[in-house]
C-alpha positions in Angstrom: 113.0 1.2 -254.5 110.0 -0.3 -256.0 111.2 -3.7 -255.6 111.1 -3.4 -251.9 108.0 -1.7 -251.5 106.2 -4.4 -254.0 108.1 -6.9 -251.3 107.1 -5.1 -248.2 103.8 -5.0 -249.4 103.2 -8.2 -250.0 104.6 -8.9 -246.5 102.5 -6.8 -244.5 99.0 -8.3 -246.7 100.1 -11.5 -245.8 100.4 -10.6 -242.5 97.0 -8.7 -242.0 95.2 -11.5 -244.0 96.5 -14.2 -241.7 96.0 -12.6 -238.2 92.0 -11.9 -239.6 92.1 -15.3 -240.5 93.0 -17.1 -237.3 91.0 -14.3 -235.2 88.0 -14.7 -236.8 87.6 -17.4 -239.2 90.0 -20.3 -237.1 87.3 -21.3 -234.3 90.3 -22.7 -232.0 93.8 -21.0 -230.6 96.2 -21.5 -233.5 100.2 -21.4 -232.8 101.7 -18.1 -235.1 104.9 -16.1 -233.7 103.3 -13.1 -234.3 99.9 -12.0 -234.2 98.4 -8.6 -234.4 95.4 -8.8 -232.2 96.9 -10.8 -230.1 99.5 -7.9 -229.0 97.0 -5.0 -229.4 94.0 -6.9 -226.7 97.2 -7.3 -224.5 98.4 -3.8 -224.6 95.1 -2.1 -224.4 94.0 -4.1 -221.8 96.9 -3.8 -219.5 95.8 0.4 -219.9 92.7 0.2 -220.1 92.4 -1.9 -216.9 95.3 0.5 -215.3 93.4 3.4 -215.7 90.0 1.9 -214.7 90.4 0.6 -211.7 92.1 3.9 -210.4 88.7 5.6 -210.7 86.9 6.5 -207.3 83.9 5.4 -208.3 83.0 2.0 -208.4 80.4 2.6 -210.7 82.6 4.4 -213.2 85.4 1.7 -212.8 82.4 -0.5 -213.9 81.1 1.4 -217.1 85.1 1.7 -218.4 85.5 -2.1 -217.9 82.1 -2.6 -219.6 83.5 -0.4 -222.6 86.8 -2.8 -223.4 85.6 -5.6 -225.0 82.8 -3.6 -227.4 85.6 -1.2 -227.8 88.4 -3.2 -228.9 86.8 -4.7 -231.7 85.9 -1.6 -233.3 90.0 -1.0 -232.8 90.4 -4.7 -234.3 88.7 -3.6 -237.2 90.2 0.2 -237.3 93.8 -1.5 -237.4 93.1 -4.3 -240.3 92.2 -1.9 -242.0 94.8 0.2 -241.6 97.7 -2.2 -241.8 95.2 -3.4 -245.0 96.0 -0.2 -246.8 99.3 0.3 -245.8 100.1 -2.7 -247.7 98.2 -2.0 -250.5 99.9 1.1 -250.7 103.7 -0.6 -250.6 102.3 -2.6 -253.5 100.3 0.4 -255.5 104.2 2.1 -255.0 105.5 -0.8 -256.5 103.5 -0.5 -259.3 103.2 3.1 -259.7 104.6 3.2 -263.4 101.2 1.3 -264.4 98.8 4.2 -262.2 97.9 7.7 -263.8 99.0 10.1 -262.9 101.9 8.7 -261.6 102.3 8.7 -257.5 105.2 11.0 -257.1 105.6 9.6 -253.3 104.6 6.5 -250.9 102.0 8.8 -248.9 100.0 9.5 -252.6 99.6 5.6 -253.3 98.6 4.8 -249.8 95.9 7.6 -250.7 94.8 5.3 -253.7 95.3 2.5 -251.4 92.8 4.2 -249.0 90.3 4.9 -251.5 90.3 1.6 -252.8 90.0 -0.6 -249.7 87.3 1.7 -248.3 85.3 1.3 -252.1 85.7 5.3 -252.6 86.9 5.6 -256.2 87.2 9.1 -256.6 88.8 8.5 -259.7 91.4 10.9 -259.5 94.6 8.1 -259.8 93.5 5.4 -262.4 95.4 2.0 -262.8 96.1 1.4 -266.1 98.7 -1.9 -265.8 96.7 -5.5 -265.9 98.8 -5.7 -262.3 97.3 -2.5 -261.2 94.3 -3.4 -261.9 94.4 -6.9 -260.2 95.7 -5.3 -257.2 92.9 -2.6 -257.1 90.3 -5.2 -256.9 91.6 -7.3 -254.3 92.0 -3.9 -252.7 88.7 -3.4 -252.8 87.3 -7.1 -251.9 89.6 -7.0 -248.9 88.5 -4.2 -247.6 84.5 -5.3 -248.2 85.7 -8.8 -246.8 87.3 -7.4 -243.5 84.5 -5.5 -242.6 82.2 -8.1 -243.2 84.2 -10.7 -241.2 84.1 -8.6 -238.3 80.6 -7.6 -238.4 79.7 -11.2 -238.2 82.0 -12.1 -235.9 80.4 -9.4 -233.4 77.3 -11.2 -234.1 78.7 -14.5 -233.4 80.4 -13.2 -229.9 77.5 -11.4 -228.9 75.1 -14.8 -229.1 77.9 -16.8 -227.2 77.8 -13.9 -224.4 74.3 -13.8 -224.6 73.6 -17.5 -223.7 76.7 -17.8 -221.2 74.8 -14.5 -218.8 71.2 -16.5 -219.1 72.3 -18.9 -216.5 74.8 -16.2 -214.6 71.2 -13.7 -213.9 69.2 -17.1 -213.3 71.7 -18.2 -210.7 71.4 -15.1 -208.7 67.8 -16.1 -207.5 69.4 -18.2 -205.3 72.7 -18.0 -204.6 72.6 -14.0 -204.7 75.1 -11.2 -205.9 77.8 -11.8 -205.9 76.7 -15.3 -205.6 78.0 -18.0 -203.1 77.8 -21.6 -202.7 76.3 -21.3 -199.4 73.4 -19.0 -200.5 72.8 -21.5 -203.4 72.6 -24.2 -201.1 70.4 -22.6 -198.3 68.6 -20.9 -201.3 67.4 -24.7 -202.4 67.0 -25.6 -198.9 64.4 -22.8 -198.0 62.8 -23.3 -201.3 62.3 -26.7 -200.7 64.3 -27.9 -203.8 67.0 -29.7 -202.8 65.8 -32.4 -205.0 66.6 -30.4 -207.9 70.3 -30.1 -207.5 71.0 -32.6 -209.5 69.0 -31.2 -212.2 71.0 -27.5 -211.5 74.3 -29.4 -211.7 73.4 -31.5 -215.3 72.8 -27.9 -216.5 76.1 -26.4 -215.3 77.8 -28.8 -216.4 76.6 -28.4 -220.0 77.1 -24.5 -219.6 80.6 -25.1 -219.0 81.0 -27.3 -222.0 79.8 -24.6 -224.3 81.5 -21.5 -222.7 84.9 -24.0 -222.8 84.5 -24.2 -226.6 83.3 -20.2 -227.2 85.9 -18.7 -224.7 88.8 -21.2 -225.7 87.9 -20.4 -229.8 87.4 -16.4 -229.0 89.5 -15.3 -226.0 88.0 -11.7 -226.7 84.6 -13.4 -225.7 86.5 -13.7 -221.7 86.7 -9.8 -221.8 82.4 -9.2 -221.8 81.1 -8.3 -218.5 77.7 -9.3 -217.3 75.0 -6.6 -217.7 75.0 -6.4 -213.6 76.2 -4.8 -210.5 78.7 -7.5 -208.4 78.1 -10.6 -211.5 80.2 -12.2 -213.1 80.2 -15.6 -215.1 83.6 -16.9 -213.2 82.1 -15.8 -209.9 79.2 -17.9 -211.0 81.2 -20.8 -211.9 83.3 -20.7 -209.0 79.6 -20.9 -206.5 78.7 -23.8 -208.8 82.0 -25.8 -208.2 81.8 -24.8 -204.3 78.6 -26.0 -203.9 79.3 -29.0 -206.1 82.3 -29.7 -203.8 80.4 -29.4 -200.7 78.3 -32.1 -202.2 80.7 -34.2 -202.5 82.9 -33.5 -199.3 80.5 -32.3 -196.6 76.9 -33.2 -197.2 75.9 -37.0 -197.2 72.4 -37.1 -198.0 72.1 -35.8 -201.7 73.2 -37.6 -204.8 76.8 -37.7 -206.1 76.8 -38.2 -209.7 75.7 -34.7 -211.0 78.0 -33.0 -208.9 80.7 -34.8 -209.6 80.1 -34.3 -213.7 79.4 -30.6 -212.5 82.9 -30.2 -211.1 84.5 -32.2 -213.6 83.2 -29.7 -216.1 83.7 -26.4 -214.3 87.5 -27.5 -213.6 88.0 -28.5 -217.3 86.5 -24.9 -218.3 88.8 -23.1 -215.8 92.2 -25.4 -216.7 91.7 -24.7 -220.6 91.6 -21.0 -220.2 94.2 -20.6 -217.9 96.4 -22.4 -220.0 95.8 -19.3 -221.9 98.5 -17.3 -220.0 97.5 -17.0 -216.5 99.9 -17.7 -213.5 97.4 -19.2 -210.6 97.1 -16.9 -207.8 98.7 -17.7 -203.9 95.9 -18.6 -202.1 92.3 -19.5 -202.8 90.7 -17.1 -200.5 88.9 -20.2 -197.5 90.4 -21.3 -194.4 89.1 -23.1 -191.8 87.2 -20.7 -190.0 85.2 -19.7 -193.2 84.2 -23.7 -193.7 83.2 -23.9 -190.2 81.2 -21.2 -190.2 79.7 -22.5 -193.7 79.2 -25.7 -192.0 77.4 -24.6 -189.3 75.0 -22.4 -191.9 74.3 -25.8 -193.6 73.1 -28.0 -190.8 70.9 -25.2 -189.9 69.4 -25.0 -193.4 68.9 -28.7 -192.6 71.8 -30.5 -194.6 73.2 -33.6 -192.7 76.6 -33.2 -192.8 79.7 -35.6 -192.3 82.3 -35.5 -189.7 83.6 -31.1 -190.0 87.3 -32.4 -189.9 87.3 -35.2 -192.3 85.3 -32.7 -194.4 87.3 -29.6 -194.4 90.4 -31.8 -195.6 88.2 -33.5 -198.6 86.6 -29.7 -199.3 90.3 -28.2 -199.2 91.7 -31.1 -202.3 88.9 -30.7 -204.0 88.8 -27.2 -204.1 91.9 -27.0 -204.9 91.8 -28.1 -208.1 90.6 -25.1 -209.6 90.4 -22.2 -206.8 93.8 -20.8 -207.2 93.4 -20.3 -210.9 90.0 -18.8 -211.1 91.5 -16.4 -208.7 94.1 -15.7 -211.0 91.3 -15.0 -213.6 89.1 -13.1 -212.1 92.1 -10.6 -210.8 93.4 -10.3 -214.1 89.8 -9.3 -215.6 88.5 -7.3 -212.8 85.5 -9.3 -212.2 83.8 -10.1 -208.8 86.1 -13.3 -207.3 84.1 -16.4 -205.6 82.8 -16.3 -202.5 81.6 -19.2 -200.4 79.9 -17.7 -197.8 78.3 -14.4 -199.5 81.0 -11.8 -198.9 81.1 -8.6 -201.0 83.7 -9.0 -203.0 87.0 -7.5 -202.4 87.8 -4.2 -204.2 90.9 -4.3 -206.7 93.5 -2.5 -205.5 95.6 -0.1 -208.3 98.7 -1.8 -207.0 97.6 -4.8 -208.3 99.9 -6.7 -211.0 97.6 -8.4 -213.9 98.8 -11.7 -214.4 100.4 -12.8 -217.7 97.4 -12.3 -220.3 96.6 -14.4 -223.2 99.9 -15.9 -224.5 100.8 -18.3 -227.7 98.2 -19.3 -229.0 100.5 -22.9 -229.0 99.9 -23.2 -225.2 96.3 -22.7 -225.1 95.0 -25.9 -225.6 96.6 -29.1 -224.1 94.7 -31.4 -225.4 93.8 -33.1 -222.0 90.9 -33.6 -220.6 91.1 -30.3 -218.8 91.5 -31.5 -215.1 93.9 -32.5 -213.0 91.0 -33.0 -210.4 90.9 -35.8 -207.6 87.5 -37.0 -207.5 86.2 -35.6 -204.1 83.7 -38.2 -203.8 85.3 -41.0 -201.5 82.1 -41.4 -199.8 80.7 -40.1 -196.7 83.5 -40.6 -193.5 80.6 -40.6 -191.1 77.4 -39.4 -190.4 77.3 -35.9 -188.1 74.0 -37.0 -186.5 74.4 -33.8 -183.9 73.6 -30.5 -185.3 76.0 -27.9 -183.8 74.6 -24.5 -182.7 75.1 -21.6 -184.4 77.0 -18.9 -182.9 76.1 -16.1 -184.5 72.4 -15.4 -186.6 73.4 -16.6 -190.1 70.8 -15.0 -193.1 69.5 -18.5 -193.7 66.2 -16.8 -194.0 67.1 -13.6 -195.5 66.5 -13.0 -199.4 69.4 -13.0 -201.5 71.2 -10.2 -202.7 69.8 -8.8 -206.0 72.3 -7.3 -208.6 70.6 -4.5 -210.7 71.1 -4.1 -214.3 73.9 -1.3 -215.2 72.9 1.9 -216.7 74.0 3.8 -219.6 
């Protein structure tokens, strides 16, 4: 009997010690068959978003959401530490001839386990065996080292989130909440900036590059919510690569370069983490009659634009090199989905089924260069030198919707 428990015990600390150590320390996807935190984000989540967006209120649906991320790695920790002591306490079992008094059952040297791991020493069970003793102070450093680990991995994640929502809040000056290519683009138009997309697209692309190599190293890191009403950071992307298409598909007067680095980027960013587990979703939300009505809202904000056919067939291929799938994400994390022309966005329905969630860690990074994407750019197919009328008022000169911060 002590044989096994001194086996098992060894098991299940080799097992806890790995999972902490490719969560937390391993800043990339690793391959392992079995993986603790893995199973419990998947689980939870699946719940937790079950039960939230069944709530009435979308404000409540919002605050639940909110809680996940924070939550779960307070759970992270709980269970560590947990599964930390139960093997200590398989091994302390193992070894009870060498503890005073000596623990008449498994439950009494998972007690001594507990009271090591958590640095209690009540003194009441000594070890008195040099194994004992050995395995009482690793005990003890595990349990210090664990809680350590996650404390500074909380710190770590929270910086990462931090500097990934600057750029989501900025963007919503312009391109409103949720935001939309076409607000973006008539934003810089009535602000007389148009000269300074490039400039917005250089620093998108950049953004992209660092929330690829956070989010792809700490998938919990895709589970934090921006701080505001109808944001998100893959609704944000998704306006950035819209209006980056529409640079390069519909209008033939700005510069190409940036944009095209910009949706490069963006579509690298949005490959890599759904390679994490997510099947892409069936459509990408635009048809014709929403480009033409976007078209028509960017010759009026003074664009010149190419031939609308000719357009809508380059905007569709280059679209859809990442549309489907950051569909596919936002659904599965319950975030506002991209817009082009400035709709609300849709409500989740509770008959909704969450794509597959983050899967082996073997499949999450393919070691491409992220993209599958045609380059969109194949030069202007003509100039469009009439501006069509509008038929309907468009809010070219309206102020963009403003998000406002969440309360407690």
């Amino acid at each position: 009997m002590e044989v096994v428990a001194f086996v098992a015990g060894i098991a299940v600390l080799a097992l806890v010690v790995w999972d902490v150590f490719e969560t937390i320390v391993v800043p990339r996807p690793t391959p392992g068959w079995f993986r603790i935190a893995r199973y419990i984000v998947r689980s939870l989540w699946t719940a937790w978003r079950g039960f939230a967006i069944r709530q009435r209120s979308d404000r409540r649906r919002d605050v639940l959401l909110g809680l996940f991320a924070p939550a779960t790695t307070m759970i992270l920790l709980a269970v560590w530490l947990a599964v930390l002591i139960l093997g200590f306490g398989l091994l302390l079992f193992g070894l009870r001839t060498e503890l005073r008094p000596i623990p008449t059952n498994l439950g009494t040297s998972i007690y001594f386990a507990a009271t090591s791991v958590l640095t209690l020493g009540f003194g009441d069970i000594v070890a008195v065996g040099a194994p004992a003793r050995v395995a009482i102070v690793l005990a003890a450093g595990a349990g210090l080292g664990i809680v350590a680990l996650v404390v500074t991995f909380l710190f770590s994640i929270t910086a990462s989130y931090q500097r990934r929502e600057i750029r989501v809040v900025m963007l919503q000056s312009t391109a409103g909440a949720p935001p939309s290519a076409i607000a973006l683009l008539e934003g810089y138009a009535r602000l007389g900036m148009v000269a300074q997309l490039p400039e917005l697209f250089r620093e998108w692309q950049q953004w992209s590059a660092e929330v690829l190599d956070s989010h792809v190293a700490f998938p919990l890191l895709c589970f934090f919510r921006s701080s505001h009403d109808n944001l998100s950071w893959l609704s944000a992307l998704g306006a950035v690569l819209d209006a980056a298409a529409l640079v390069l598909t519909t209008i033939s007067d700005l510069p190409r370069g940036e944009a095209e680095l910009a949706k490069l980027g963006g579509a690298h960013l949005v490959e890599d983490l759904s390679n994490l587990g997510f099947q892409g979703a069936s459509s990408d939300g635009i048809d014709r009659e929403s480009f033409d009505i976007a078209y028509r809202r960017l010759a009026e904000a003074g664009y010149t634009l190419n031939d609308p056919d000719v357009s809508w067939e380059r905007f569709g291929r280059a679209r859809a090199t990442y549309a489907a799938r950051l569909e596919a994400m936002a659904e599965y994390w319950a975030v506002p989905s991209t817009s082009l022309l400035g709709e609300m966005p849709r409500k989740l329905s509770s008959h909704t089924v969450a794509t597959r969630p983050i899967a082996t860690a073997a499949a999450s990074m393919n070691g491409g260069n992220g993209s599958d994407s045609t380059s969109a750019s194949d030069g202007p197919a003509g100039r469009n030198g009439d501006t069509p009328a509008p038929t309907a008022p468009t809010p070219n000169d309206a102020a963009p919707v403003r998000s406002r911060p969440r309360g407690p």
